[in-house]
C-alpha positions as CSV (number, residue, x, y, z in Angstrom):
1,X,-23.4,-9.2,4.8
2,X,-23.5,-6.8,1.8
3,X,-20.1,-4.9,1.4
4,X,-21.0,-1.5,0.4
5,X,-18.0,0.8,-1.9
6,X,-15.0,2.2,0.0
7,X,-15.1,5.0,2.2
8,X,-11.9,4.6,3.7
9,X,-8.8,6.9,2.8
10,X,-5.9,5.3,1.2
11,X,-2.7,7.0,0.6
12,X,0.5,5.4,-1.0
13,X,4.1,6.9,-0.8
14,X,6.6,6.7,-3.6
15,X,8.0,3.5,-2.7
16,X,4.4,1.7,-3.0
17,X,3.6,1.3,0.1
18,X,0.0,1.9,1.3
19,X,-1.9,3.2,4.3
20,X,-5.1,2.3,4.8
21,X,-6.9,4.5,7.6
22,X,-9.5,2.9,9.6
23,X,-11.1,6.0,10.3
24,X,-15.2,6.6,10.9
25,X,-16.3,10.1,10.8
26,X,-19.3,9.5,12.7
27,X,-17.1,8.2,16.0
28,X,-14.5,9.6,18.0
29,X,-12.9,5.9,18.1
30,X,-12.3,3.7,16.0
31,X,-14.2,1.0,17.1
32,X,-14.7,-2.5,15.0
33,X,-18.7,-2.3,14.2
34,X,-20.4,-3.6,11.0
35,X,-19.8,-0.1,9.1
36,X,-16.4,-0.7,9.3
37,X,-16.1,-4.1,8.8
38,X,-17.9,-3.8,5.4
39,X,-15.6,-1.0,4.8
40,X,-12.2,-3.0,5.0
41,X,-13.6,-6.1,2.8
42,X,-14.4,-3.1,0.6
43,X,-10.8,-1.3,0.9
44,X,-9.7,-4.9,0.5
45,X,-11.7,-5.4,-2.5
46,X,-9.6,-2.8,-4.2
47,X,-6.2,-3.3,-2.8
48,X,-7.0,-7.3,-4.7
49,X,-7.0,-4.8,-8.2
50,X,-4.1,-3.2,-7.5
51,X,-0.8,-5.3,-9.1
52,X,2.1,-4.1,-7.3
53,X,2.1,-2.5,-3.6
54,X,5.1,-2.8,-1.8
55,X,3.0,-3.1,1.1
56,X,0.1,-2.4,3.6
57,X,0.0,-0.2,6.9
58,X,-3.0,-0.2,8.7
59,X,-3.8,2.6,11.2
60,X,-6.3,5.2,12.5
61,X,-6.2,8.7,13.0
62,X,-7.0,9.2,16.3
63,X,-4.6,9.0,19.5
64,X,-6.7,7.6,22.1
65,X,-7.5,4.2,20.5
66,X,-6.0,1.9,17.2
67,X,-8.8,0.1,17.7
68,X,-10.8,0.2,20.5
69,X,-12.2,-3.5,20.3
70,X,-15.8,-4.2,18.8
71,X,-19.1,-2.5,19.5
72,X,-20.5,-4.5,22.5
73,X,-23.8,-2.4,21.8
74,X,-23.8,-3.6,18.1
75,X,-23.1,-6.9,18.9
76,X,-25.8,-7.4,22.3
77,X,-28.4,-6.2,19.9
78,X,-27.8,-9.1,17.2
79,X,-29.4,-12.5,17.7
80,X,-27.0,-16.1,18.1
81,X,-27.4,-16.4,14.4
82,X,-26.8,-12.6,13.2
83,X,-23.8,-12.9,15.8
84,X,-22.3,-16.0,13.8
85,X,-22.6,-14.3,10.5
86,X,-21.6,-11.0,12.1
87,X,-18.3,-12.9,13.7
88,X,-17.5,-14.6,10.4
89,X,-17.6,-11.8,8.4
90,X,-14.8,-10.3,10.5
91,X,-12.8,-13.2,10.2
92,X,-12.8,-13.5,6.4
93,X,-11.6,-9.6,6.7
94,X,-8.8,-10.2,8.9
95,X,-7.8,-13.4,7.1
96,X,-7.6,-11.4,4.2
97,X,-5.6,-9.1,5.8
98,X,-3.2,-12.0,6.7
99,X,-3.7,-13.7,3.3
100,X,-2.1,-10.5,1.0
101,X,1.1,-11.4,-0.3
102,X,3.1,-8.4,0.9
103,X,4.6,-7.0,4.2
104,X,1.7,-5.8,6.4
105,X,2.1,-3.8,9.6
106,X,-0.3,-2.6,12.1
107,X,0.4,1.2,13.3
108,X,-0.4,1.4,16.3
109,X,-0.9,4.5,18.5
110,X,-3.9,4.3,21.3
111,X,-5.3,1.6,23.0
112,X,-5.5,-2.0,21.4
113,X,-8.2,-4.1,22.5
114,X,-9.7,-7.2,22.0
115,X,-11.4,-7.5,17.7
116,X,-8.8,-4.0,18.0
117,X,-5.9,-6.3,19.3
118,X,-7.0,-9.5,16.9
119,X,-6.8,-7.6,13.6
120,X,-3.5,-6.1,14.5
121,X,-2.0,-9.8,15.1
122,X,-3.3,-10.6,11.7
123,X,-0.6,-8.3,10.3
124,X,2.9,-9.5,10.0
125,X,4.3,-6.9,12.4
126,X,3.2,-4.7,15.1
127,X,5.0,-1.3,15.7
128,X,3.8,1.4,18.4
129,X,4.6,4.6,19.8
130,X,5.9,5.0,23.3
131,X,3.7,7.7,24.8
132,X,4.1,10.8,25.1
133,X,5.1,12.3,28.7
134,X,1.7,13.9,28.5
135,X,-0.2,10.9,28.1
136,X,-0.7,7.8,30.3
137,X,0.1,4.6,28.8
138,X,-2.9,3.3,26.1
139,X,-3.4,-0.6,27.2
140,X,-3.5,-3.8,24.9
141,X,-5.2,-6.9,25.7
142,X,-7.8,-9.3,25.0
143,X,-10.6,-8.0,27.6
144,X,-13.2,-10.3,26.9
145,X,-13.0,-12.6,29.5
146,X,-13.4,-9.6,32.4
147,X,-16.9,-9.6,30.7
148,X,-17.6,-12.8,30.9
149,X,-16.7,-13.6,27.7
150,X,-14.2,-14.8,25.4
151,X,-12.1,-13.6,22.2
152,X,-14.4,-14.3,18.6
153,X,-11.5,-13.5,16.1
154,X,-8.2,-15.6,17.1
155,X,-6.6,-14.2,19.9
156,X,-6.4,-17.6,21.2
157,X,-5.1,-18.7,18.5
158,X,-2.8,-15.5,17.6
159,X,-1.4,-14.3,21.1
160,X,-0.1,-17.4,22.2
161,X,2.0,-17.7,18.6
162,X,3.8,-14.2,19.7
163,X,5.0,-14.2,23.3
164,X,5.3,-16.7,26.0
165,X,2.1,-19.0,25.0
166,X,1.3,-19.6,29.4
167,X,1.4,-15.6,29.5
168,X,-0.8,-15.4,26.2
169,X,-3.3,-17.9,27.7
170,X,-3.4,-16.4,30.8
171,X,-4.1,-13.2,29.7
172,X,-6.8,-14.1,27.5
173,X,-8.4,-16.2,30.0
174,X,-8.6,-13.6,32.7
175,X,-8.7,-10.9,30.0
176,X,-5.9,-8.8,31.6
177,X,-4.8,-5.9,29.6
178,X,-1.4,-4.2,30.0
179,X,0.3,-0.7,29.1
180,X,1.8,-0.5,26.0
181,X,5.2,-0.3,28.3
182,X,4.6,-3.2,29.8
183,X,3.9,-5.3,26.6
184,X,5.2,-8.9,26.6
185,X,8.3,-9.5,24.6
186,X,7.2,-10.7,21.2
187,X,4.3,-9.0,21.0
188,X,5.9,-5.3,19.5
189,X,7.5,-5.7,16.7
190,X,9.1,-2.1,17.2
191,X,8.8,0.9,19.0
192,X,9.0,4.7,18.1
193,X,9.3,7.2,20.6
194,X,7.6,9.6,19.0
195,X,4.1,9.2,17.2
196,X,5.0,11.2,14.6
197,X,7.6,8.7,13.4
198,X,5.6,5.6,13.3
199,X,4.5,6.1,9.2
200,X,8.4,6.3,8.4
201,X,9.3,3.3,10.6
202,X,6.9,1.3,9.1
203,X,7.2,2.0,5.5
204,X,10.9,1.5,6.1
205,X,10.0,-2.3,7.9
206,X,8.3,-3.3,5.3
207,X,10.5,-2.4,2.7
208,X,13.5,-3.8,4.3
209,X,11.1,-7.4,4.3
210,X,11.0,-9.6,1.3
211,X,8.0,-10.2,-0.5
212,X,6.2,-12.8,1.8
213,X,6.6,-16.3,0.4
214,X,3.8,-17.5,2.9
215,X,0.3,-16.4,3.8
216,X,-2.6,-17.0,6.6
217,X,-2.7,-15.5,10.1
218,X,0.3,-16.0,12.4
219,X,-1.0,-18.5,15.1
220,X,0.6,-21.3,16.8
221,X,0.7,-25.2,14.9
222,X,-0.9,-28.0,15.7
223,X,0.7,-30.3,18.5
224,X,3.1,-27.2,19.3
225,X,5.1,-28.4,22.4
226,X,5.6,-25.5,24.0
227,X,1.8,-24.5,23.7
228,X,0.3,-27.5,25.1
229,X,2.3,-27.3,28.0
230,X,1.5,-23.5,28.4
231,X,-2.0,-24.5,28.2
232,X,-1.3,-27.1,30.5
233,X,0.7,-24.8,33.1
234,X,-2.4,-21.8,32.6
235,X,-5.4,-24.2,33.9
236,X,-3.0,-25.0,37.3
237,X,-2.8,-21.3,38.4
238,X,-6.2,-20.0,36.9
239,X,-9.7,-20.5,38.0
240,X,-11.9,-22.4,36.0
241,X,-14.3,-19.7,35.2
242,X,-16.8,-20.1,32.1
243,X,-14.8,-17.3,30.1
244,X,-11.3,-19.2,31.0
245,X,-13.1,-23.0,30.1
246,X,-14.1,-21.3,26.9
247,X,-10.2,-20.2,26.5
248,X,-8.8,-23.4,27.5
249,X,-11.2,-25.2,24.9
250,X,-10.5,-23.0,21.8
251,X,-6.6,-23.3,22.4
252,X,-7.4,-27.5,22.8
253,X,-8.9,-27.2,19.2
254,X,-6.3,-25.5,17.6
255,X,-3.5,-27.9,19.0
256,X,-5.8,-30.8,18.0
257,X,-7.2,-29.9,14.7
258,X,-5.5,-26.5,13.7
259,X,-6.8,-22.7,13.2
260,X,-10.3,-23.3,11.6
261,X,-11.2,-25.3,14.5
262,X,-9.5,-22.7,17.3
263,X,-11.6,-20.2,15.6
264,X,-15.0,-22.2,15.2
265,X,-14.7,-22.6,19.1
266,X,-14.0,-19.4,20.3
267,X,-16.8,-17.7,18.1
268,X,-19.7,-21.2,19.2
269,X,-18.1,-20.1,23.3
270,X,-18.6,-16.1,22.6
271,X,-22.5,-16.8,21.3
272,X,-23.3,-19.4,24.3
273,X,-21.2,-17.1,27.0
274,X,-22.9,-13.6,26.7
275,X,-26.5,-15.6,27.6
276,X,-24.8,-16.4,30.8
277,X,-25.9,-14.4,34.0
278,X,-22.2,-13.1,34.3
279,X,-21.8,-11.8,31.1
280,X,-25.0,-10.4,30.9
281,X,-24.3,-8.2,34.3
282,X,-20.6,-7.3,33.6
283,X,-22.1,-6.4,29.4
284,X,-24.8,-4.1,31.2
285,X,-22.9,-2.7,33.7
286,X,-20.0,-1.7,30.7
287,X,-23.2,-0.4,28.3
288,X,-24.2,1.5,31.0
289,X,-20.9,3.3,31.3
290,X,-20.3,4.2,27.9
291,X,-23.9,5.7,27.5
């Protein structure tokens, strides 16, 4: 995909640490759609030139969503092979994301779900408001599989590395979301109580966090103990639907054969799942809610 020039607003504080705002004018919420996908390889194009931030925030504007998972219209209208390049040209963004060699945090302040959720765990830390008294609780998840689908961008691979990997499985298999207050230890780095305190919370994580001596997305290793019998514990108490086969499958690769392999299979299950009879009813029925 061609990456057009940066449209996204940047601002750095004294201390060189920089916010990059995933912000698109022409939506209410932020949503993860091919504009702004070429936008971030393009705001990442230019944070490559620049020789000494302290370090990267990565928010949106808007309260009701971070970001409010990927366009389900964008992505139904794409055939299997536009939906590979479309899923792999997220994925080099993220990894990117995960690859910079400096503190990156993911400010998050509205609903976090699925691509939304998988960029965020590409950061090093995740920090999130409580909400306000006003507000119900924004939810966080990896929805995919209430669809009939399953994650494309490593939450199989990511979620299970953070909290309790049978929980991780489990919710990515079912595709359970949960309040922000509910959150699974692990997942939350750190929590404000007020919105308006999340920039100064994060610039002051990252600068209390040595310049990062390793790189790549935070997922679980090969052979991991603890994940194989999470995995093991998640197919007793779940039912073996497509979406959670597809789960259970990309969590086998990446314990056999690593991250690459955990990815390849969750992005080959999300292109064979939504021609499926379920996922094709539960993507209609969702289209024809948001129209």
């Amino acid at each position: 995909m061609p990456v057009s020039s940066c449209q996204l607003r940047q601002t750095r504080c004294d201390h060189g640490v920089i916010t990059l705002w995933l912000d698109n004018p022409a939506r209410t919420v932020a949503v993860l759609d091919k504009w702004l996908l070429e936008q971030l390889h393009a705001a990442l194009d230019l944070l490559s030139q620049d020789q000494f931030p302290r370090g990267l925030i990565v928010r949106t504007s808007g309260r009701r969503a971070f970001l409010a998972g990927a366009d389900l219209a964008e992505i139904n209208s794409l055939n299997d092979e536009q939906l590979a390049d479309y899923l792999q040209f997220g994925s080099d963004a993220f990894h990117r994301i995960a690859d910079l060699p400096y503190p990156t945090v993911a400010a998050i302040d509205g609903a976090t779900l699925g691509g939304g959720l998988e960029l965020a765990m590409h950061c090093d830390a995740l920090i999130a408001s409580n909400p306000d008294p006003e507000r119900k609780p924004y939810h966080i998840g990896l929805p995919e599989a209430s669809l009939g689908l399953c994650p494309g961008w490593g939450g199989t691979q990511l979620l299970p590395a953070r909290i309790c990997p049978t929980e991780a499985i489990r919710m990515a298999a079912t595709g359970k979301t949960v309040s922000i207050i509910d959150a699974p230890t692990g997942l939350i780095t750190q929590t404000v109580e007020h919105a308006d305190d999340l920039q100064s919370v994060a610039t002051n994580w990252i600068l209390d966090q040595p310049r990062k001596d390793t790189t790549g997305p935070k997922s679980f290793s090969c052979h991991s103990t603890v994940v194989q019998q999470g995995l093991a514990e998640a197919k007793k108490v779940l039912d073996e639907t497509e979406a959670a086969n597809a789960v259970f499958d990309a969590v086998l690769g990446g314990l056999e054969h690593g991250w690459d392999a955990g990815l390849a299979a969750e992005q080959r299950h999300l292109i064979q799942l939504r021609h499926t009879q379920i996922a094709r009813d539960r993507l209609a029925s969702f289209l024809n809610k948001s129209s």
